[in-house]
Backbone as a chain_set.jsonl record, in Angstrom:
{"seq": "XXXXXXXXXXXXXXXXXXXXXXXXXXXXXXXXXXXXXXXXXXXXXXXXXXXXXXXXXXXXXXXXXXXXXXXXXXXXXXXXXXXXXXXXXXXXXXXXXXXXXXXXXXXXXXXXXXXXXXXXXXXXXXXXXXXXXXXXXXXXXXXXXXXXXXXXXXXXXXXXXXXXXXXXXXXXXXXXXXXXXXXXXXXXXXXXXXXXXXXXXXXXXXXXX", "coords": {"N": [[-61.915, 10.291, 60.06], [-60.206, 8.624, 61.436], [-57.967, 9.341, 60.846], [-58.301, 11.833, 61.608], [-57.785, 11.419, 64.387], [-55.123, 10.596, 64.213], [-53.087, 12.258, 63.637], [-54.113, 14.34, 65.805], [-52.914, 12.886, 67.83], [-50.299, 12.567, 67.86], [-49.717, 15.449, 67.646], [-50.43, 16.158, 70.365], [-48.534, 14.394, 71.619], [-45.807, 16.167, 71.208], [-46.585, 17.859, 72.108], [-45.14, 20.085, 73.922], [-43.274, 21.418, 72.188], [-43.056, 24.386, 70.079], [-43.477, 23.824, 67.238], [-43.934, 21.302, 64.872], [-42.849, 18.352, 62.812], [-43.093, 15.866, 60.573], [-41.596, 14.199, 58.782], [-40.669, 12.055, 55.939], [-38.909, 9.808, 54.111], [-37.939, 7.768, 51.19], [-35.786, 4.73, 51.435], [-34.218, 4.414, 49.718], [-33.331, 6.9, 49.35], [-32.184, 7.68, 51.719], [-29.687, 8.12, 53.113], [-28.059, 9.269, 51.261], [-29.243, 11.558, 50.529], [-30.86, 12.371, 52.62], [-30.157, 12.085, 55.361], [-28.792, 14.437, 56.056], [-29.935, 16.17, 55.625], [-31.917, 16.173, 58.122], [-30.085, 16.776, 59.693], [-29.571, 19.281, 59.201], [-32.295, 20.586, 59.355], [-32.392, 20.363, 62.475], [-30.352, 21.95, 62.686], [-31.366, 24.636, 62.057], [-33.89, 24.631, 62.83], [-34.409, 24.551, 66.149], [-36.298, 24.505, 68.266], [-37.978, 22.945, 66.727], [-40.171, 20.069, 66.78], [-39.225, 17.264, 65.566], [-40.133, 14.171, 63.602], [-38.796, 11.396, 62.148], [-38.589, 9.141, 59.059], [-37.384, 6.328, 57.673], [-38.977, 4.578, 54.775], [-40.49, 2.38, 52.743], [-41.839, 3.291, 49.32], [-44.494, 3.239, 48.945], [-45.5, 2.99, 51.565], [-45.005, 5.451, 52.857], [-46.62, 6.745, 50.814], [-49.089, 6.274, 51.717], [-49.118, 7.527, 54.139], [-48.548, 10.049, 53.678], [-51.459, 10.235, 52.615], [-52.958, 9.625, 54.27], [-53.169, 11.864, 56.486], [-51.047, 11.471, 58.054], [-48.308, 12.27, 57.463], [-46.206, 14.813, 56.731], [-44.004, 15.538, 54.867], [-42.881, 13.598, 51.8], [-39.641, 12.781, 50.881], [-39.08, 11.153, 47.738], [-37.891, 8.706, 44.876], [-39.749, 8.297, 42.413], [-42.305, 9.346, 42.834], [-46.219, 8.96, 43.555], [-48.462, 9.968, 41.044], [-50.671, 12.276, 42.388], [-53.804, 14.253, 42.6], [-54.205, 15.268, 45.074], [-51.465, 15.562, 46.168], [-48.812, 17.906, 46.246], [-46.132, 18.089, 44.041], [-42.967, 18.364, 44.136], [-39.581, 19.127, 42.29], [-36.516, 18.577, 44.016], [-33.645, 17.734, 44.068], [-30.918, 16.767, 41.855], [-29.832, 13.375, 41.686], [-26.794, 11.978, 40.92], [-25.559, 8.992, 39.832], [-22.583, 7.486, 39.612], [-19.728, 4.681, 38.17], [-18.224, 3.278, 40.436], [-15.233, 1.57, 42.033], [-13.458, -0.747, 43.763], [-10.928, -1.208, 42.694], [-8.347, -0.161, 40.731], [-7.971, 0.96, 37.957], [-9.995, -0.332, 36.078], [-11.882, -0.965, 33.666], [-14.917, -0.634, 31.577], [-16.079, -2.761, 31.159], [-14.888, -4.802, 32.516], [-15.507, -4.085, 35.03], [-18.166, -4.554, 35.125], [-18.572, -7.055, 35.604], [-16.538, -8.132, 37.263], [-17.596, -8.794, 40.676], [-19.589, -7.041, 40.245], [-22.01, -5.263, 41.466], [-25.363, -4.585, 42.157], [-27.459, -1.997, 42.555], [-30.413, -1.21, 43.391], [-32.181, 1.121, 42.53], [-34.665, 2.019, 41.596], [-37.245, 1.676, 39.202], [-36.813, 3.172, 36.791], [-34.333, 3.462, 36.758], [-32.9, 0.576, 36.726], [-34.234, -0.05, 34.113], [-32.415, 2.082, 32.357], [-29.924, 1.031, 33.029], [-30.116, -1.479, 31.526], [-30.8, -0.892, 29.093], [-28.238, 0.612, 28.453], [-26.8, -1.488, 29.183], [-26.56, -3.799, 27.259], [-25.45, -6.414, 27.101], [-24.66, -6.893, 29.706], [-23.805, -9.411, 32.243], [-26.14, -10.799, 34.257], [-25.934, -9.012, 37.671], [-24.718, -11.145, 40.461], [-24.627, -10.134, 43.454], [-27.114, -8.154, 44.639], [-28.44, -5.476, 45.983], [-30.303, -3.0, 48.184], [-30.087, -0.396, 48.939], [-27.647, 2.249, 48.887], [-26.154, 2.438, 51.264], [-25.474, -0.15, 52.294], [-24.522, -1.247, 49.667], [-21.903, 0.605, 49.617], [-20.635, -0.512, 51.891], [-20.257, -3.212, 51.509], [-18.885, -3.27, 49.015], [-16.683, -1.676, 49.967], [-15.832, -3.533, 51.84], [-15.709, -6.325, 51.327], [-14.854, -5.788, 48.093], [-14.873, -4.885, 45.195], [-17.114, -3.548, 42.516], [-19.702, -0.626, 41.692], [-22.741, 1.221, 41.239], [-23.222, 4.241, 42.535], [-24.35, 7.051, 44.616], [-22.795, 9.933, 43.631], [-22.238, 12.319, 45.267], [-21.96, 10.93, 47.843], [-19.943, 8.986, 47.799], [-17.911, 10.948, 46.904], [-15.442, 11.997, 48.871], [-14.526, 9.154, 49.178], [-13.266, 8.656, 47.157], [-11.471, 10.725, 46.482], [-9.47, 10.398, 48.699], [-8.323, 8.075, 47.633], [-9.723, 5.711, 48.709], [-11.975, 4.276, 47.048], [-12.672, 3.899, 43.333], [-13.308, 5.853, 40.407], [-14.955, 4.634, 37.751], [-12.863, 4.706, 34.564], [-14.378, 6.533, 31.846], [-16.775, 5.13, 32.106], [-20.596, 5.371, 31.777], [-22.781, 8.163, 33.51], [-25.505, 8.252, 35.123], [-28.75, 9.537, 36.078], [-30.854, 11.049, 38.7], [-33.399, 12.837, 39.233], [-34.772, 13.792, 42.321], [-37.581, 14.087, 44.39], [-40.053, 16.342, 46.276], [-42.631, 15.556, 48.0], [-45.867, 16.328, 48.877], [-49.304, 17.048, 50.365], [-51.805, 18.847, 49.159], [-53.317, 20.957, 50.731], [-51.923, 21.543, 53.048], [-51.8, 22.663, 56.808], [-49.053, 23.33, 57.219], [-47.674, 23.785, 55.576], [-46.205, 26.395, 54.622], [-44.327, 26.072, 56.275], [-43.356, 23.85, 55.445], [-42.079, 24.181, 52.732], [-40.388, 25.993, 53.943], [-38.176, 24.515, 54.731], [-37.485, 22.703, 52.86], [-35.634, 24.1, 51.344], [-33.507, 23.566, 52.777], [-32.924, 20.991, 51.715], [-32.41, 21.75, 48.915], [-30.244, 23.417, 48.706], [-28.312, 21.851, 49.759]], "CA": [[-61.861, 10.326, 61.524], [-59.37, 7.624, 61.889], [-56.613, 9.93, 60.105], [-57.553, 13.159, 62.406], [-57.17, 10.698, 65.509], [-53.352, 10.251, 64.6], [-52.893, 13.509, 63.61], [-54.256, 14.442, 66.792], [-52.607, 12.128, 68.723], [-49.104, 13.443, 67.072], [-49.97, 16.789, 68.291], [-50.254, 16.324, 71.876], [-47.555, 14.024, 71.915], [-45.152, 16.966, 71.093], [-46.91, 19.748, 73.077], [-44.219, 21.106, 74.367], [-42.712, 21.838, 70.694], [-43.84, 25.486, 69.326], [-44.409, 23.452, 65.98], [-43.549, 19.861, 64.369], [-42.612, 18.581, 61.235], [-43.218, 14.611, 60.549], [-41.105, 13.71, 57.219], [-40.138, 10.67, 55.758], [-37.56, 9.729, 52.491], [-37.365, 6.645, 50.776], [-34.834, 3.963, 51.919], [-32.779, 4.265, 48.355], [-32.754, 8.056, 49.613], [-32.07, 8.326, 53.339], [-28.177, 8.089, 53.382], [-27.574, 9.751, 50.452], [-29.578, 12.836, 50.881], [-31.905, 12.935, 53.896], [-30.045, 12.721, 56.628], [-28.057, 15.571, 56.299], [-31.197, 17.201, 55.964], [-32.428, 15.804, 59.305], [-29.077, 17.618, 60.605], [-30.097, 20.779, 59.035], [-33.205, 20.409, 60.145], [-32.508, 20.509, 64.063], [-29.46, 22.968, 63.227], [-32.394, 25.96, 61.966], [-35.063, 24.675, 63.425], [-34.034, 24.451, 67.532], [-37.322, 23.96, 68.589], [-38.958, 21.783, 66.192], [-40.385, 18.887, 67.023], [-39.275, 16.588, 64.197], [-40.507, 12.787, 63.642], [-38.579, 10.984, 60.589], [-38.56, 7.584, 58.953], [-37.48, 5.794, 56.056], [-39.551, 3.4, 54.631], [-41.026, 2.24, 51.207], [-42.3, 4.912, 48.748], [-45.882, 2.796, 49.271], [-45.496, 3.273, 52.833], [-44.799, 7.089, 52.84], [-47.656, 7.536, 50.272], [-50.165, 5.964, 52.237], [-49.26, 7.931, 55.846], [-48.931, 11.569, 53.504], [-52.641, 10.385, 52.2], [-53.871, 9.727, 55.704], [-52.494, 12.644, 57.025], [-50.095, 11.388, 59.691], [-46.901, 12.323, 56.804], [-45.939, 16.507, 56.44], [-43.516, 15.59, 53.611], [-42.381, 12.098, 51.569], [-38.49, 12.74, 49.397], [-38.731, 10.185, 46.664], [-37.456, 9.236, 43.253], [-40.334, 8.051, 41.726], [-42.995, 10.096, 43.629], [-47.338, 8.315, 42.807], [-49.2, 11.059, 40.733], [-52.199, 11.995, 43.121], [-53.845, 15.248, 42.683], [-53.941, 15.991, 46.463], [-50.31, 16.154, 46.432], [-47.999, 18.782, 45.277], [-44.616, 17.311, 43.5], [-41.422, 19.227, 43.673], [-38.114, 18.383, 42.109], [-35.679, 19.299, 44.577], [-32.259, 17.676, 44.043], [-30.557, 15.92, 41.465], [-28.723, 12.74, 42.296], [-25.714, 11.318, 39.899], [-24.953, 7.65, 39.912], [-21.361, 7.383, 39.049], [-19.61, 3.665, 38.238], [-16.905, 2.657, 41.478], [-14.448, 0.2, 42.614], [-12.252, -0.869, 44.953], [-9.612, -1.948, 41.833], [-7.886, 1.156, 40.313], [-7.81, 0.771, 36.401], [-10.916, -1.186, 35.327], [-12.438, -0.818, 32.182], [-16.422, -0.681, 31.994], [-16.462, -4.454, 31.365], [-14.509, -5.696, 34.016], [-16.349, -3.313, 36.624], [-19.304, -4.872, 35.335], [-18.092, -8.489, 35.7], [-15.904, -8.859, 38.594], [-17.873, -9.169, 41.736], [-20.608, -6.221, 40.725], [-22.914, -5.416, 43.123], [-26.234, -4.035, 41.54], [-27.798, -1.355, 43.534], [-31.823, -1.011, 42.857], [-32.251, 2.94, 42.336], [-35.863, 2.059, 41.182], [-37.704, 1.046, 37.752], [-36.59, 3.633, 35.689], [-32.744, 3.375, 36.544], [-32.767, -0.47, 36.226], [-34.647, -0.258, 33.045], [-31.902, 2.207, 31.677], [-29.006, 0.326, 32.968], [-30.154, -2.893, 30.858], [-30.459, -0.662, 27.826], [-27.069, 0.882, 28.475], [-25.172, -2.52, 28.783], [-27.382, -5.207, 27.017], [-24.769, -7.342, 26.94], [-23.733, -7.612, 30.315], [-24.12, -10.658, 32.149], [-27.248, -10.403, 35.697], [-25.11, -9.86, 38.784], [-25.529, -12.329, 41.477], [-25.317, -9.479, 44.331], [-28.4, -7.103, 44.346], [-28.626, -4.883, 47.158], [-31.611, -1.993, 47.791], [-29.913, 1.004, 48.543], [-26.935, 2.776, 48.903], [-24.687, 1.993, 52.275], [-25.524, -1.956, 52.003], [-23.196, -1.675, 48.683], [-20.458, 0.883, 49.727], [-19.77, -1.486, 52.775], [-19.978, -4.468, 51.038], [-17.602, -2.537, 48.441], [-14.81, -1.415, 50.469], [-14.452, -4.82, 52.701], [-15.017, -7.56, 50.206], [-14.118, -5.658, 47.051], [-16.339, -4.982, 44.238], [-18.254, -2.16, 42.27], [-21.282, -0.613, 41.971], [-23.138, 2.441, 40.901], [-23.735, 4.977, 44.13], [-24.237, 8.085, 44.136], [-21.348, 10.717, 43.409], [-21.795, 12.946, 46.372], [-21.883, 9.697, 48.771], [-18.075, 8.804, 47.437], [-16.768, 11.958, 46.308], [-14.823, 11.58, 49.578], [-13.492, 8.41, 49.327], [-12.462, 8.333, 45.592], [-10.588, 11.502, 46.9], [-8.544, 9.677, 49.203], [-8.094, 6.573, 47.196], [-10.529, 4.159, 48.955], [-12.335, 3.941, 45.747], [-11.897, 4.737, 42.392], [-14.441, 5.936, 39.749], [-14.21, 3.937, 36.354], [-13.214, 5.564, 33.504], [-15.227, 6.389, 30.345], [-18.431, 4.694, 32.415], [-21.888, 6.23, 31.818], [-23.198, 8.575, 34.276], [-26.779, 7.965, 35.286], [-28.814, 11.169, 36.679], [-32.256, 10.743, 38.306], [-34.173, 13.489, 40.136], [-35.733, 13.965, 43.672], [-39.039, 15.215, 44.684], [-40.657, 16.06, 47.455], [-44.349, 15.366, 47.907], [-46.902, 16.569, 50.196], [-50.254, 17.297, 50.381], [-51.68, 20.56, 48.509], [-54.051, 21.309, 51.569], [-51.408, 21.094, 54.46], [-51.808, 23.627, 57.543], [-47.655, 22.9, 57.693], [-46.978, 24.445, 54.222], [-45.154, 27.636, 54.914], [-42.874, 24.896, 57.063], [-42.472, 22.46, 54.469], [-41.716, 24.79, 51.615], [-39.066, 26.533, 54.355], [-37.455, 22.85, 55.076], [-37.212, 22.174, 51.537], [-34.932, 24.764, 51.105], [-32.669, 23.024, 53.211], [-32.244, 19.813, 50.902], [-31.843, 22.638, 47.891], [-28.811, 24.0, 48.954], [-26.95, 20.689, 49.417]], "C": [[-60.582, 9.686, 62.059], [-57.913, 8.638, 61.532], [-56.402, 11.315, 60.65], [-57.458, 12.668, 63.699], [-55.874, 10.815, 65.501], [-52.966, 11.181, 64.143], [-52.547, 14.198, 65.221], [-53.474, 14.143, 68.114], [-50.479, 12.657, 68.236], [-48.969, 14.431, 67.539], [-49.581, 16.752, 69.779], [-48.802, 15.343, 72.373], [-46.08, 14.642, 71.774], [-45.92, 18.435, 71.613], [-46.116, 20.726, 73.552], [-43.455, 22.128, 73.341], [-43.645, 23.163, 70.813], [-43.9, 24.821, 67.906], [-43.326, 22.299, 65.34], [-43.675, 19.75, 62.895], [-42.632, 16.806, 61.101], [-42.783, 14.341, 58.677], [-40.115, 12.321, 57.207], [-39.464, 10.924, 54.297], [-37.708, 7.861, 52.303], [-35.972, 5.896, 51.216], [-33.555, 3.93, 51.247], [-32.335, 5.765, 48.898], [-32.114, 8.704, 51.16], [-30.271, 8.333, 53.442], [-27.917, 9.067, 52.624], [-28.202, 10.995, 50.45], [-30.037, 13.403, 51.564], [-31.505, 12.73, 55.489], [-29.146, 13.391, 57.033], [-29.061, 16.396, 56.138], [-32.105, 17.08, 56.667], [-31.632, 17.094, 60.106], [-29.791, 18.981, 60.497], [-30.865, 21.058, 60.121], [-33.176, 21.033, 61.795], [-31.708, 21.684, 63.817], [-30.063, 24.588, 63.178], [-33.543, 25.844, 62.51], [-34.808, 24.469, 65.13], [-35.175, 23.788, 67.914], [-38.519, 23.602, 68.193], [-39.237, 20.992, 66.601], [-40.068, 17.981, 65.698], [-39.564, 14.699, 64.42], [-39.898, 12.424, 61.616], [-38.647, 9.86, 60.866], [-38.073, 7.814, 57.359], [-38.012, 4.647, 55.93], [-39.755, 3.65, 53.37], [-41.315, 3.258, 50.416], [-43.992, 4.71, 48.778], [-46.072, 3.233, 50.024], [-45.721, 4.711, 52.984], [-46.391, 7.207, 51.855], [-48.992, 7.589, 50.731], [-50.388, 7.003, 53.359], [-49.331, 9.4, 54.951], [-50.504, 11.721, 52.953], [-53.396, 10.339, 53.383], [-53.297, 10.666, 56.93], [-51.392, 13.046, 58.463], [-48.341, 11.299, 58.982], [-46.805, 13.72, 56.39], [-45.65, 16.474, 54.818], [-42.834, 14.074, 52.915], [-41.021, 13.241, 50.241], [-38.733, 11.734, 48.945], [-38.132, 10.558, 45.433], [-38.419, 8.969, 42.472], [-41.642, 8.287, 42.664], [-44.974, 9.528, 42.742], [-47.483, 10.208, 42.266], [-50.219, 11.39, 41.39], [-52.251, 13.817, 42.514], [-54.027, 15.778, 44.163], [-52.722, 16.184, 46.628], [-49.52, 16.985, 45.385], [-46.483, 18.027, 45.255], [-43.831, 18.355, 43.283], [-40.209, 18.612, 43.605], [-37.459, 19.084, 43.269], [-34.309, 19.176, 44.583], [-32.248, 16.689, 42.565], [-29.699, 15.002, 41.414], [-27.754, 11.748, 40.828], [-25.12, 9.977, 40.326], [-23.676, 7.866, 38.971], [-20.863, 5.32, 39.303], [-18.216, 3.808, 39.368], [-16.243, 1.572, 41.817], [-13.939, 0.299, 43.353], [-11.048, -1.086, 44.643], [-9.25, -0.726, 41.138], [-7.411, 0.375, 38.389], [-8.984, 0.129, 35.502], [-11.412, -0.372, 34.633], [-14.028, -0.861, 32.867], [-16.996, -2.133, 32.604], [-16.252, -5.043, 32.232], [-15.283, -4.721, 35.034], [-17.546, -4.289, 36.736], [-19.65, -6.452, 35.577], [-17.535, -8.75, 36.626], [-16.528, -8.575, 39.975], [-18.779, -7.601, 41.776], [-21.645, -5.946, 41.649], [-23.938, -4.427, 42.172], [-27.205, -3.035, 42.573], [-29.489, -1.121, 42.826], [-31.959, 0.105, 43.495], [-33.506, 2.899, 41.874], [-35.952, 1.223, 39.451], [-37.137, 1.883, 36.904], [-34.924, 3.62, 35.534], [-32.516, 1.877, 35.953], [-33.33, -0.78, 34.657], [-33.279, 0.917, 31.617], [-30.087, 1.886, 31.801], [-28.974, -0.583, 32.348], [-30.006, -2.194, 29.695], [-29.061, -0.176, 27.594], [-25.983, 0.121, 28.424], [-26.241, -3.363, 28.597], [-26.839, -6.684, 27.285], [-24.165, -8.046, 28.252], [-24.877, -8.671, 31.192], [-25.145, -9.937, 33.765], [-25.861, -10.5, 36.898], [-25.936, -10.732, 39.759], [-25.524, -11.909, 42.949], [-25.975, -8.464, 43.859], [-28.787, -7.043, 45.837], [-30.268, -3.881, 46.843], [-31.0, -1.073, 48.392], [-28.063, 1.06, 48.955], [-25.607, 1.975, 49.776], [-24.461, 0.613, 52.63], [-24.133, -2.181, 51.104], [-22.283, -1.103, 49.122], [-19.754, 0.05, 50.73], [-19.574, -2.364, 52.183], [-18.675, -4.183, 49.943], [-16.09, -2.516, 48.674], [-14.701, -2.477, 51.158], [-14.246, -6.077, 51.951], [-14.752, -7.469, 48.971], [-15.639, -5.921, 46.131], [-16.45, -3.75, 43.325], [-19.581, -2.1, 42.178], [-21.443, 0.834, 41.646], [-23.467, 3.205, 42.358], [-23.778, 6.362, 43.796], [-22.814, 9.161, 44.547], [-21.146, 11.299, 44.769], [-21.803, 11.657, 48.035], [-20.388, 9.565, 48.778], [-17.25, 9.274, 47.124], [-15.438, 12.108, 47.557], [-13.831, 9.983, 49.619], [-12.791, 8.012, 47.725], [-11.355, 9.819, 46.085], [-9.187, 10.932, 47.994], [-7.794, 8.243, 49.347], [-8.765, 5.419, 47.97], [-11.091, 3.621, 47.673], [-11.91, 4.596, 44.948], [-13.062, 5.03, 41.378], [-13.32, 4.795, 38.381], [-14.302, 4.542, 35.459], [-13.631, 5.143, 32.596], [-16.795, 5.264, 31.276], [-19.377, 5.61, 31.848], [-22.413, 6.822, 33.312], [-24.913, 8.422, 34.353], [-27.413, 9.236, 36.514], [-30.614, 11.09, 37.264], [-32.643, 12.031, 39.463], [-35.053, 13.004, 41.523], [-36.525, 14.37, 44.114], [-39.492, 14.882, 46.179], [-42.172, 16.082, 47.319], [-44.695, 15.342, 49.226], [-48.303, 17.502, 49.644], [-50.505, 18.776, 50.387], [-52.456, 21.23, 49.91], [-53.445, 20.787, 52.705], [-51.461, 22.323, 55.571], [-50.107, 23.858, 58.138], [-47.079, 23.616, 56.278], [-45.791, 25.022, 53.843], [-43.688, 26.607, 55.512], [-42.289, 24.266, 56.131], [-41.432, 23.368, 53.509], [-39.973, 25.34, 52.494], [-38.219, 25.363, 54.538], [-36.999, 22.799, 54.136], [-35.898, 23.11, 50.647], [-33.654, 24.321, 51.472], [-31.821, 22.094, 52.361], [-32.182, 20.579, 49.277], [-30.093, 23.048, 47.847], [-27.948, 23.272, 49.072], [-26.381, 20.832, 47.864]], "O": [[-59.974, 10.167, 63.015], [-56.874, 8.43, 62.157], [-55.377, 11.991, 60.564], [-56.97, 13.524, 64.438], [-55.291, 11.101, 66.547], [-51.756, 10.96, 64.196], [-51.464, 14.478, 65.734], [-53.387, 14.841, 69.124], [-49.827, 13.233, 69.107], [-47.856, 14.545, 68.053], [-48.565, 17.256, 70.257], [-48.154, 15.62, 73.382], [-45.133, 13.929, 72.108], [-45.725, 19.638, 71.441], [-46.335, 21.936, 73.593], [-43.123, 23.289, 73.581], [-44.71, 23.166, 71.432], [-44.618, 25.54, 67.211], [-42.104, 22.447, 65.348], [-44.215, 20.47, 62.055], [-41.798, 16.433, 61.926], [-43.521, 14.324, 57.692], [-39.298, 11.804, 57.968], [-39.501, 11.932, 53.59], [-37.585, 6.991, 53.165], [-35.006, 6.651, 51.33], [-32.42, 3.654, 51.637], [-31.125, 5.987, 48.942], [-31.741, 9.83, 51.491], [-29.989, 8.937, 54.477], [-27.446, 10.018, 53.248], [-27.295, 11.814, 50.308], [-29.996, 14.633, 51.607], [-32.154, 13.032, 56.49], [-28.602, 13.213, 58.122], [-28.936, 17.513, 56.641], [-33.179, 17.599, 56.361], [-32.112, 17.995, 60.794], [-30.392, 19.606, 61.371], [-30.597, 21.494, 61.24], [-33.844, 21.99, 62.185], [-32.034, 22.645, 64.513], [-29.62, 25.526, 63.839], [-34.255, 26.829, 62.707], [-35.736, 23.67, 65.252], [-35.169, 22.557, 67.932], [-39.628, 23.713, 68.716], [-38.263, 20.686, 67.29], [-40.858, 18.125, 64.764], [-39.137, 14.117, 65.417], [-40.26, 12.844, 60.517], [-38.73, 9.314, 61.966], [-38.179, 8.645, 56.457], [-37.752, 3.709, 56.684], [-39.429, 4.685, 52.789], [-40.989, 4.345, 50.894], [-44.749, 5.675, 48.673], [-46.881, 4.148, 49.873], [-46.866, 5.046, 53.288], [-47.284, 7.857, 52.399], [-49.852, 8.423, 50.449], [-51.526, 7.393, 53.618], [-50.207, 10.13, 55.414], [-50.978, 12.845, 52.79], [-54.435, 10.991, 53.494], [-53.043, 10.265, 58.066], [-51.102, 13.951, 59.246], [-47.405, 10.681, 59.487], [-47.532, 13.879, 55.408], [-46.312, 16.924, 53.884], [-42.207, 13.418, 53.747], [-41.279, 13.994, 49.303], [-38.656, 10.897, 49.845], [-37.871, 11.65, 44.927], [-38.123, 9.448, 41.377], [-42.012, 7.285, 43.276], [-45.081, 9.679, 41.525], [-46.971, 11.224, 42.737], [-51.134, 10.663, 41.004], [-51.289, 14.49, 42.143], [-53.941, 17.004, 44.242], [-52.548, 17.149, 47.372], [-49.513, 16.873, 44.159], [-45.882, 17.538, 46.212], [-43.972, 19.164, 42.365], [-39.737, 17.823, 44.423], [-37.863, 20.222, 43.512], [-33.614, 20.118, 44.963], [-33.218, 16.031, 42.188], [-28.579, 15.409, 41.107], [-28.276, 11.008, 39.994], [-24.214, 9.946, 41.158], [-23.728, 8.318, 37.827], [-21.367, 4.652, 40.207], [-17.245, 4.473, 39.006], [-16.881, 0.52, 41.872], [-13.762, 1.397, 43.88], [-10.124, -1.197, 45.449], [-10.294, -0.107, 40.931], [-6.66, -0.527, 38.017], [-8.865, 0.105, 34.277], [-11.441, 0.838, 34.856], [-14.354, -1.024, 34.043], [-17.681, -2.542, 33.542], [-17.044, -5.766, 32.836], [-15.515, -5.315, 36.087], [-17.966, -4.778, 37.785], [-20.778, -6.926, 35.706], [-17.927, -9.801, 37.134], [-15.708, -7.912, 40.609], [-18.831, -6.951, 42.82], [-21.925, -6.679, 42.597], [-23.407, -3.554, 41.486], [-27.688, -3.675, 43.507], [-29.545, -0.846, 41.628], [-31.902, 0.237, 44.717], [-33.777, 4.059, 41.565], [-35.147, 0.542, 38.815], [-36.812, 1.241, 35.905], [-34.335, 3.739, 34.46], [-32.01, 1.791, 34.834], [-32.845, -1.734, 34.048], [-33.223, 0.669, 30.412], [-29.216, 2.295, 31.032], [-27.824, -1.013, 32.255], [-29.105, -2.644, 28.987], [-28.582, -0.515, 26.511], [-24.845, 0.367, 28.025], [-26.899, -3.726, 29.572], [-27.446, -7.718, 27.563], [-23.526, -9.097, 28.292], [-26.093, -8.801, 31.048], [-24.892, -8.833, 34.249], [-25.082, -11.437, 37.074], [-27.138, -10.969, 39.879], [-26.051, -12.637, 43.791], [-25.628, -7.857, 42.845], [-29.208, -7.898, 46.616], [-31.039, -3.926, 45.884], [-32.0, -0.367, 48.522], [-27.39, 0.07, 49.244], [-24.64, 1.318, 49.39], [-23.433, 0.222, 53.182], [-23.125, -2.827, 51.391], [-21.342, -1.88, 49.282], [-18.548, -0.171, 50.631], [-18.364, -2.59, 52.166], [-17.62, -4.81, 50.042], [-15.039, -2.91, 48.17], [-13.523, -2.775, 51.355], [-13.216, -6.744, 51.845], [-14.43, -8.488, 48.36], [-16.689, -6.559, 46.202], [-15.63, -2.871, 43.593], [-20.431, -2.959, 42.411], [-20.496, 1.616, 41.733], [-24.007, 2.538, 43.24], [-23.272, 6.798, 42.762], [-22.074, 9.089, 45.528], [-20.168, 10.982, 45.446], [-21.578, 12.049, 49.18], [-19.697, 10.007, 49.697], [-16.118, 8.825, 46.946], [-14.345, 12.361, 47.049], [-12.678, 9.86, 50.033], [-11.948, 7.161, 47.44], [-10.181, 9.553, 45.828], [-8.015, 11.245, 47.782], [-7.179, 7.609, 50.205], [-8.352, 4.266, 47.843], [-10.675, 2.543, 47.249], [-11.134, 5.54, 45.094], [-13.986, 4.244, 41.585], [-12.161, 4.446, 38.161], [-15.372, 5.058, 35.137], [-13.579, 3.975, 32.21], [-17.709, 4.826, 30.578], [-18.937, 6.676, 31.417], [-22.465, 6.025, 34.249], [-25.461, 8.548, 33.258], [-26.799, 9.696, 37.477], [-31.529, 11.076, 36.441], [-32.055, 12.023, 40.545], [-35.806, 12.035, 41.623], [-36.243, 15.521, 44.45], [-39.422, 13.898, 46.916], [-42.739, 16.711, 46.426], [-44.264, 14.783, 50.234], [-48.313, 18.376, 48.777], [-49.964, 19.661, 51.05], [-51.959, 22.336, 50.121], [-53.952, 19.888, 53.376], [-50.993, 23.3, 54.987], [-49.868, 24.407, 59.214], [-45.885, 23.903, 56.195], [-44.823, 24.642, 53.185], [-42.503, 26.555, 55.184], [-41.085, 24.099, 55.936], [-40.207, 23.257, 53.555], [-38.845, 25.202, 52.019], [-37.082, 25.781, 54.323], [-35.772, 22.835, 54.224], [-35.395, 22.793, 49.569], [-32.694, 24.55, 50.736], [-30.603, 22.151, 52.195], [-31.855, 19.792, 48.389], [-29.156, 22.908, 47.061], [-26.815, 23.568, 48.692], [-25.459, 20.114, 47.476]]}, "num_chains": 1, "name": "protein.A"}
């Protein structure tokens, strides 16, 4: 009852809309892939009603289980059987700096900046450099580190299409011979949505990036 109240209440609060779309993305993912697929979004859909957020991947799983969430992007998406899981992008962590020549070691030593991409990236960044030492900044997503990056100097893993722009015009630089790190994106939403046909057409959107 409580979950077709805010449904409900969602509805009439976009009446005017011929039809709404309420999606959310993880916080590690909203810069880096979802809100150019907000843009989309408004640029094919005119008169959507759209409602986004980024928040937790808890957060999102709770509001697409109590049906006041269309669609959740994550990287590490719960298993439920009410929802359907689709990969839809894959995102490439590349190693960057702000120092043009570093080696792996020194990237990973002089004033790293550790970006938390989830459990399964941090678990294969420790096996990938056992040796190196904990940094002592640790951010949670993306545009936290590239600012902190380009004004007080640093590196950090981010993703490729985030910086393929500024390693192009020498703000940063990738490091050579690093490891590339590669983790998939899914979207999740509920197998019994009356928004389906919508989602599935949306989702097409963050394909084509």
């Amino acid at each position: 009852l409580i979950a077709a109240w805010r449904a409900a209440r969602q509805d009439v609060s976009v009446a005017d809309a011929s039809q709404q779309l309420v999606i959310g993305g993880s916080l590690r993912l909203w810069d880096v892939l979802l809100q150019r697929w907000l843009h989309d979004l408004r640029r094919n859909y005119p008169s959507l009603a759209i409602m986004a957020e980024a928040q937790t991947p808890d957060y999102l799983t709770r509001k697409l289980i109590d049906g006041t969430l269309d669609v959740a992007i994550l990287l590490e998406p719960a298993q439920l059987d009410i929802m359907q899981i689709q990969e839809i992008a894959t995102v490439e962590f590349i190693l960057v700096s702000s120092d043009h020549g570093l080696s792996v070691e020194q990237a990973l030593q002089e004033n790293y900046v550790f970006v938390d991409w989830g459990l399964s990236f941090g678990l294969d960044h420790r096996r990938t450099f056992p040796d190196a030492s904990e940094a002592i900044t640790r951010v949670t997503h993306a545009k936290m580190a590239l600012e902190y990056i380009s004004l007080v100097g640093g590196s950090a893993y981010l993703p490729k299409r985030m910086v393929d722009k500024d390693i192009e015009v020498g703000l940063l630089h990738e490091v050579a011979d690093a490891p590339v790190f590669s983790r998939q994106a899914y979207a999740t939403f509920p197998v019994r949505s009356p928004r389906l046909e919508l989602i599935e057409e949306s989702l097409q959107l963050v394909r084509s990036e």
